[in-house]
N, C-alpha and C positions, 0 to 999 in steps of 0.2 A: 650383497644381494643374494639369497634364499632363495635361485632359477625352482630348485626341487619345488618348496613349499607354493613358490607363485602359482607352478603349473600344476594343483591341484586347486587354485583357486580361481574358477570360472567365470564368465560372463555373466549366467545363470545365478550363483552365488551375488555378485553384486549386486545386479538389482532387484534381486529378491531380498539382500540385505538393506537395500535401499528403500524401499517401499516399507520394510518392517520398521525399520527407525521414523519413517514418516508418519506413519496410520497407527503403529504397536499396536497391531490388531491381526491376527492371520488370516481370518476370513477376509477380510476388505484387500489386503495384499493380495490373496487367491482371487478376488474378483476383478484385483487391475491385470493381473498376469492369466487370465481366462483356464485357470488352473484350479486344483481343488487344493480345501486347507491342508488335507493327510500329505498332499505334496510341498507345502512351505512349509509345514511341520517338520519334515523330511530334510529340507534342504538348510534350514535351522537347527537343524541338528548336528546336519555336515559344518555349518559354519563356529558354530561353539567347539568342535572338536577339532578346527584346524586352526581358529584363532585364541582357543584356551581363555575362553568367557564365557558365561552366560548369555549376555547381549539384550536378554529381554526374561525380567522374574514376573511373575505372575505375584499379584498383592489383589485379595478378594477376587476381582472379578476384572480385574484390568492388567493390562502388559506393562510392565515401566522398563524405562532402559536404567542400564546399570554405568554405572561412573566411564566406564570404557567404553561403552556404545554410544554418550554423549559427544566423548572427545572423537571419538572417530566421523561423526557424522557431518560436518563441512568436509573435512580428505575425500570421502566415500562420496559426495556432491561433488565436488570439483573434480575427481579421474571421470568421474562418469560423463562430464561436459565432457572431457579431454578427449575419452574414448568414442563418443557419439561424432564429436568433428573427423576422429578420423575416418569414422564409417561414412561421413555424411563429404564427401572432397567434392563430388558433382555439384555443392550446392542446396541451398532451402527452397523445398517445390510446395509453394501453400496448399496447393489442389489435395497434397497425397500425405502432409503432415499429418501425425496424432501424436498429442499430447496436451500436458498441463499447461498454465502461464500462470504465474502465483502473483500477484498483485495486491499492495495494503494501500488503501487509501480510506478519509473519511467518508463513511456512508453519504454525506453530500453530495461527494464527486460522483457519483453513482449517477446522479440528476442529472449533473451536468460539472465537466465535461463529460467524465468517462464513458457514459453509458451510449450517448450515441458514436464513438468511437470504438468500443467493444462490438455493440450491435454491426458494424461493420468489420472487423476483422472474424467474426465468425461468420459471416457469411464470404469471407476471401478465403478462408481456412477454414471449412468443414470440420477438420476433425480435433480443433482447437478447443478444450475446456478451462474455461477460467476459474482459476479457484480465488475468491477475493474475501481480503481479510482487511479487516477495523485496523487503521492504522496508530499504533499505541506509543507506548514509551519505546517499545524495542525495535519498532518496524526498522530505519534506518541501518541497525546491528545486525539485522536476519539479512540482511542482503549480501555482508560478503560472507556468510554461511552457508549461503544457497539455498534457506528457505524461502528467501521470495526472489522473482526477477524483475520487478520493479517497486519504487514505492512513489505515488503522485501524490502531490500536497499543493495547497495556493500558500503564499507567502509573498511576501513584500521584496521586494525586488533589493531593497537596502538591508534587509534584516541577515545579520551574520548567519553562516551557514554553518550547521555543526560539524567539527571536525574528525571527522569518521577517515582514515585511511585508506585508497582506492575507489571514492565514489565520486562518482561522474554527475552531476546538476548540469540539464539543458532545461531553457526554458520550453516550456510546450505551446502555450497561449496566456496573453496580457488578458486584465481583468480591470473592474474598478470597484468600489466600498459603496454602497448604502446604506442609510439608519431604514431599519423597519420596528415600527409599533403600531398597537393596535391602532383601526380608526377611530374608537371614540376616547384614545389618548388625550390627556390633558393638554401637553403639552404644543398639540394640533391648536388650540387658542390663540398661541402667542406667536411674533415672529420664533421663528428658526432660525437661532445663531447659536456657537460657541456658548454664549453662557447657559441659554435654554439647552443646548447637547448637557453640560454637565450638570444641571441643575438637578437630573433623575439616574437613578441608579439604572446601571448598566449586565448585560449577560457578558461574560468571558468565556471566550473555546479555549479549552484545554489542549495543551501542546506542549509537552515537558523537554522535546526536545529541540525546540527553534527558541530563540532569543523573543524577548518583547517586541510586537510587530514597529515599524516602523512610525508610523500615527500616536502609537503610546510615547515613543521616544520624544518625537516633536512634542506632544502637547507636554512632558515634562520640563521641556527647554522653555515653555511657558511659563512654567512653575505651576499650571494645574494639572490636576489628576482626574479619571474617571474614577466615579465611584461603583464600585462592584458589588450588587446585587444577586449575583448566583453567578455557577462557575456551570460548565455543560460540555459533555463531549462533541457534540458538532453542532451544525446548523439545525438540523430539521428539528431536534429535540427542544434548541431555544424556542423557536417559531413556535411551538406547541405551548410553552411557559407565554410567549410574549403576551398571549390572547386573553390568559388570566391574569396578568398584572400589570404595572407599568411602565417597565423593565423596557429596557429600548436596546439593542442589536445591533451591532456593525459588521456586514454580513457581505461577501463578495454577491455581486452583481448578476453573473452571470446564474448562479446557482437561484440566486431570488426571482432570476425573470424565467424559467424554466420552472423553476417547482409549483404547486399547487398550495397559494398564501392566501384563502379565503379569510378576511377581517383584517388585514395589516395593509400599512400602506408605508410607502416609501417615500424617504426622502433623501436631498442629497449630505454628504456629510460637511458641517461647518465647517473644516479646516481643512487643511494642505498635508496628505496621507501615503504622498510619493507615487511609485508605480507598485502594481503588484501584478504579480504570476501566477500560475499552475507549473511548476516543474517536474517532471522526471528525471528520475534518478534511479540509477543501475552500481551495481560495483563493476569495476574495471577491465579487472581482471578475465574476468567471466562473461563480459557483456558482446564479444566478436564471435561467439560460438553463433553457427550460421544463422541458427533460428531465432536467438536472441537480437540477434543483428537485423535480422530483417522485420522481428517486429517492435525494435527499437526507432527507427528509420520508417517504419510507416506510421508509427503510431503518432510522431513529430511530423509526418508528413500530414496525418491528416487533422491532427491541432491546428498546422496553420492553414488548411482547407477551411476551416472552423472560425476562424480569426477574419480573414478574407469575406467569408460568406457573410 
């Protein structure tokens, strides 16, 4: 261990290297650290000449980080938990917090649950900012990075879980499946069973990283298949297709009776589709630092507030 070199490597230095790897932007860093850029410029300076990198090249009109600033930036996340727990021994006081909470979930959740759960932890924590991101192919992988601090998804309670190392799956609140299609659907004619579900093509959500939900599986065990009509990254966007076509939606519940579905009407799904969830999930490792702790623990507290009501 290099005591000399540590102890020119400051506080100040980290999270100013920290915000630059986030934002690669100096101005934006200067406006989270209430400092000016000529001073992250400054201390960007100090940091390429103790740690003998560039850290961030300039290409046209934008920052990018350089191969070494990639690989350092989960390390450079995680002391900086390390070091906050140990400033922080008294404890998480929501009244006096400031800071981020990075969360990826589908724009759905947004409707419902998330958003009347957010709307309440900013008002228990003031100085709480949600930064919230489209949950993609990588969200699950940003977590033991420490880009995000949680990721919420609905999924089927039997659907295998991807095997990512260190990530913690609680359920947050139980759900149940809907078909919605337009009301002046054809398919509104005839009874609703099983053969009328497959008889018209179907919207699929896109999810690259969960297994076939649990409902596809079974009706495989049938031997029949939906037939798939268009593919979509979440809810709200199908809803918008459903109204021009005849495309018909298997769509959690919860999200359908909250959102605004003027022309669509629901019904229940013909078959036997298991239990399904909303889960949260955290990486492990990281998830007891106090603040994560405690809004890990109410955020589960007030899902099943939510479940209950």
């Amino acid at each position: 261990m290099d005591l000399i070199a540590l102890s020119r490597l400051g506080g100040r230095h980290l999270v100013t290297l920290h915000l630059l790897l986030d934002s690669q932007s100096v101005t934006r860093s200067a406006e989270r650290l209430c400092t000016t850029p000529s001073s992250v410029s400054k201390t960007l300076n100090q940091l390429r000449a103790l740690l003998g990198d560039q850290l961030l090249y300039r290409q046209g009109n934008q920052l990018l980080l350089t191969p070494f600033a990639e690989r350092l930036g989960p390390s450079l996340q995680r002391l900086l938990r390390e070091l906050n727990g140990l400033t922080s021994q008294e404890g998480f006081t929501p009244a006096s917090w400031q800071g981020q909470l990075n969360i990826a979930l589908r724009e759905s959740g947004m409707v419902w649950p998330i958003g009347p759960i957010l709307g309440q932890l900013m008002r228990e924590v003031p100085g709480m900012m949600p930064i919230i991101w489209n949950k993609d192919e990588q969200a699950l992988a940003r977590l033991a990075t420490g880009k995000l601090d949680f990721v919420i998804l609905p999924h089927d309670q039997s659907q295998p879980l991807p095997s990512h190392p260190g990530l913690v799956w609680e359920p947050l609140r139980e759900d149940r499946l809907v078909c919605l299609l337009r009301a002046d659907h054809p398919a509104l004619d005839k009874p609703w069973d099983l053969d009328a579900y497959l008889s018209w093509r179907h919207i699929a959500i896109r999810d690259t990283e969960l297994a076939n939900p649990f409902f596809e599986q079974s009706l495989a065990q049938l031997q029949v298949r939906r037939q798939i009509g268009a593919t979509l990254p979440d809810f709200g966007s199908a809803a918008a297709l459903l109204r021009q076509s005849d495309l018909i939606l298997t769509a959690i519940e919860g999200w359908a009776t909250q959102a605004d579905l003027p022309g669509l009407v629901r019904l229940e799904p013909p078959f036997d589709y298991g239990a399904v969830t909303h889960s949260l999930v955290w990486y492990g490792p990281t998830g007891e630092e106090p603040a994560l702790r405690w809004f890990r623990q109410r955020i589960l507290q007030l899902g099943r507030v939510m479940v209950q009501g």
